[in-house]
C-alpha positions, 0 to 999 in steps of 0.5 A: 808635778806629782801629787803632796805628800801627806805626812802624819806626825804622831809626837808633838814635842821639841823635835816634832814641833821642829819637824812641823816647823820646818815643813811649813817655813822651807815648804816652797824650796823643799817643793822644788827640791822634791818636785812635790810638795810636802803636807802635815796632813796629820798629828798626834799628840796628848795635848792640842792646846800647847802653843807649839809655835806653828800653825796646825790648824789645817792638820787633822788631830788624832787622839790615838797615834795607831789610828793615825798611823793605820790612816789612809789619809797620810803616806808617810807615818812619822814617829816621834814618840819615843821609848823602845816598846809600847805605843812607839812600837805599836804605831810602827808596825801598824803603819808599816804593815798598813803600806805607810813609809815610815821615819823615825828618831827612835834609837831604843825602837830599833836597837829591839825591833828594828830588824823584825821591822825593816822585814815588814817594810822590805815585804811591804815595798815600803820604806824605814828611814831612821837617820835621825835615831843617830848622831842627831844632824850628821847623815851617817845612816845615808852615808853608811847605807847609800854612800859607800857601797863596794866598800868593807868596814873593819872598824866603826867608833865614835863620840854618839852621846852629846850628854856625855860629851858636854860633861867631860869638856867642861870637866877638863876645861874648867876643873870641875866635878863630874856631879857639877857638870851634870847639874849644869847639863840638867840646868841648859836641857842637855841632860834629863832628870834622870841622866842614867840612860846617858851617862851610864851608855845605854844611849850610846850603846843604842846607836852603836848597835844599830851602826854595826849592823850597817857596818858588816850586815849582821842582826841588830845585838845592843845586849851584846855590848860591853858597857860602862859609863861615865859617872865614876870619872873623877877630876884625877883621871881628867888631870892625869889624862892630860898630863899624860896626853890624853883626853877622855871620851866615851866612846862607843866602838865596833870592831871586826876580828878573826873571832867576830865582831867586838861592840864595846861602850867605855870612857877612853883615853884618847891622844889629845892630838887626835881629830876625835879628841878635838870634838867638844860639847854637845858635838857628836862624831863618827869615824869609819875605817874601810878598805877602799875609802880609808878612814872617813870622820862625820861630826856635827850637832848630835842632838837639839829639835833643830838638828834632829828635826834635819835629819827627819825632813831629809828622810821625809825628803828622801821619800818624797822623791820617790816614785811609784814602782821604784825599787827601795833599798833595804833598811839596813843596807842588806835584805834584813832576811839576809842579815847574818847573826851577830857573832860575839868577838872572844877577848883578845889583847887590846892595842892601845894598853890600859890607864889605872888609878890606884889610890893606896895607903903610903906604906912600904912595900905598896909599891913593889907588891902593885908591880908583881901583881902586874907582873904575875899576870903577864902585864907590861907597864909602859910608865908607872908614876907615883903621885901623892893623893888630894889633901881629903886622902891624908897619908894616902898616894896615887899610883899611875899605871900604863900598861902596853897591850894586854887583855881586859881579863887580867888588867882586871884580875890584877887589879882585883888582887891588889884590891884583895892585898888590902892595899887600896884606900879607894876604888881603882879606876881603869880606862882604856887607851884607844888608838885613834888614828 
């Protein structure tokens, strides 16, 4: 049998005392799995007296995660710091450029340094393993990076946030405000103190990133996405999503176009009959649309110690059975030398149409004027529905647009001249209708 792996973990928190946790409870089978046995050799972490409910005693303790990570004693450097610069960024590169393989949950790393990174360990002859940095448990990265070679993508999208997720089930389920059930998702840990990173997309628009570049081998563009996020969703939008067949998901979305590639992160309207609308709760789900395999959807936990601490060992394990003078693949699934720039998609029509919401004052000729705004920018509306506004708005109406397929550019310069018109009581809401089939 080859010689233990010698694993040094630098971040001892949910998902790093998981991860240790694991190790040592599955250690026989994963001996077997491997045909190595697999060691915590060494950790990290700002405080060694915490109860983690594992035995570390036969680990050695590191006050500096960089000296642990340029250590000679352990093989595979394992980051669960976190934050996309700083320490977690330091401890990376040295140990990559140390001759350490590395595993990773750190979606904010690598959506800013991945690429300079995987160019460290493509020269290094060592491996970067980051399946738990998206969609938690489910093994998209393997998937994408290993699994489907010979295939063309043209389309990647998917449910990436469980924060987000959770909050957006249980606003349709139980009629409740957004600001109630992000109260609730603070409450069970599903969301942080400040939620902003979830709840506003930079999260998912993270691991979109990192995605597309798997998806069509460009470099890693997370300031290139558009972005918008779910605080201004109200119960109106969730009711009138359902009445019209919908249901709202964030989604993050990658797309190839004649123009280059469109990354976009958006609540959007999605037929209630659809597989993707069927994902709830913390649940994260990816589909990917090829030419050869056709449209393949992953889902599963998207976050939790126990589902990030799986993906982690699986890439520890991926390491482990490795040997000497085996020839890595690359980090993002073409030699990141060789990774084309990421060339930005120009505005075109969007398939699935537009949801609008205006509240408006109950006035003659409100109705008319919203129509020509539409119509003088060369928008078709499938449906348009008048609803008379909660109780709280007094004389003031909803007015309920679909438009068929048009531009962004003028759904948004129509709505801004109704806006101007003085028409509006309140903020207009605007939601995509995506197809998801």
């Amino acid at each position: 049998m080859a010689e233990a792996l010698r694993i040094g973990i630098a971040g001892l928190g949910t998902v790093g005392a998981s991860v240790a946790r694991v190790l040592s409870e599955k250690a026989a089978e994963l001996t077997r799995q491997c045909g190595r046995e697999i060691v915590v050799a060494a950790v990290s972490a700002r405080d060694r007296s915490r109860n983690r409910g594992v035995d570390l005693g036969g680990a050695k303790w590191f006050d500096d995660p960089a000296e642990l990570a340029r250590n000679a004693d352990i093989d595979v450097f394992v980051e669960l710091i976190g934050g996309d610069d700083g320490p977690a960024h330091n401890c990376v590169k040295a140990a990559l450029e140390a001759g350490r393989h590395v595993v990773t949950a750190n979606k904010a790393l690598l959506a800013r340094h991945g690429i300079a990174l995987a160019e460290i360990a493509e020269r290094k002859g060592v491996l970067l393993n980051y399946e738990a940095a998206v969609a938690g448990g489910i093994p998209v990265i393997k998937t994408m990076r290993e699994a489907m070679a010979g295939n063309s993508v043209s389309r990647v999208f998917g449910i990436l946030n469980g924060t987000c997720n959770y909050i957006l089930t249980r606003m349709e389920a139980e009629g409740l405000s957004f600001d109630a059930c992000l109260k609730d998702a603070q409450r069970l840990g599903y969301a942080e103190a400040d939620p902003t990173f979830d709840i506003e997309g930079h999260d998912t628009a993270h691991k979109l990133a990192i995605l597309t570049s798997l998806a069509f081998g460009c470099k890693i563009s997370a300031d290139d996405i558009y972005m918008e996020g779910i605080s201004n969703i109200s119960q109106a939008d969730v009711r009138a999503a359902g009445e019209l067949g919908y249901r709202i998901k964030l989604l993050g979305v990658a797309q190839a176009t004649e123009s280059g590639i469109e990354q976009r992160v958006h609540p959007t309207m999605v037929p209630t009959a659809s597989v993707i609308a069927q994902v709830h709760g913390v649940t994260n789900a990816v589909a990917i649309e090829t030419d050869i395999l056709g449209e393949l959807l992953l889902s599963g936990p998207g976050a939790g110690g126990n589902a990030t601490a799986s993906a982690v060992v699986g890439d520890i394990a991926d390491i482990a059975k490795s040997r000497p003078g085996f020839q890595h693949g690359p980090v993002f699934g073409r030699p990141a030398r060789e990774l084309k720039p990421y060339k930005r998609a120009r505005m075109r029509s969007h398939e699935g149409g537009y949801f609008i919401r205006l509240t408006v004052h109950d006035r003659v000729g409100v109705f008319a004027a919203v129509a020509k705004r539409m119509a003088d920018n060369e928008i078709s509306l499938e449906s348009i529905v008048q609803h008379a506004a909660e109780p709280e708005a007094g004389t003031a109406k909803t007015v309920i647009l679909v438009t068929h397929e048009t531009t962004e550019a003028a759904v948004r310069k129509a709505v801004d001249g109704i806006t101007k018109d003085g028409h509006l009581t309140d903020k207009p809401q605007v939601i995509r209708i995506e197809r998801a089939d």
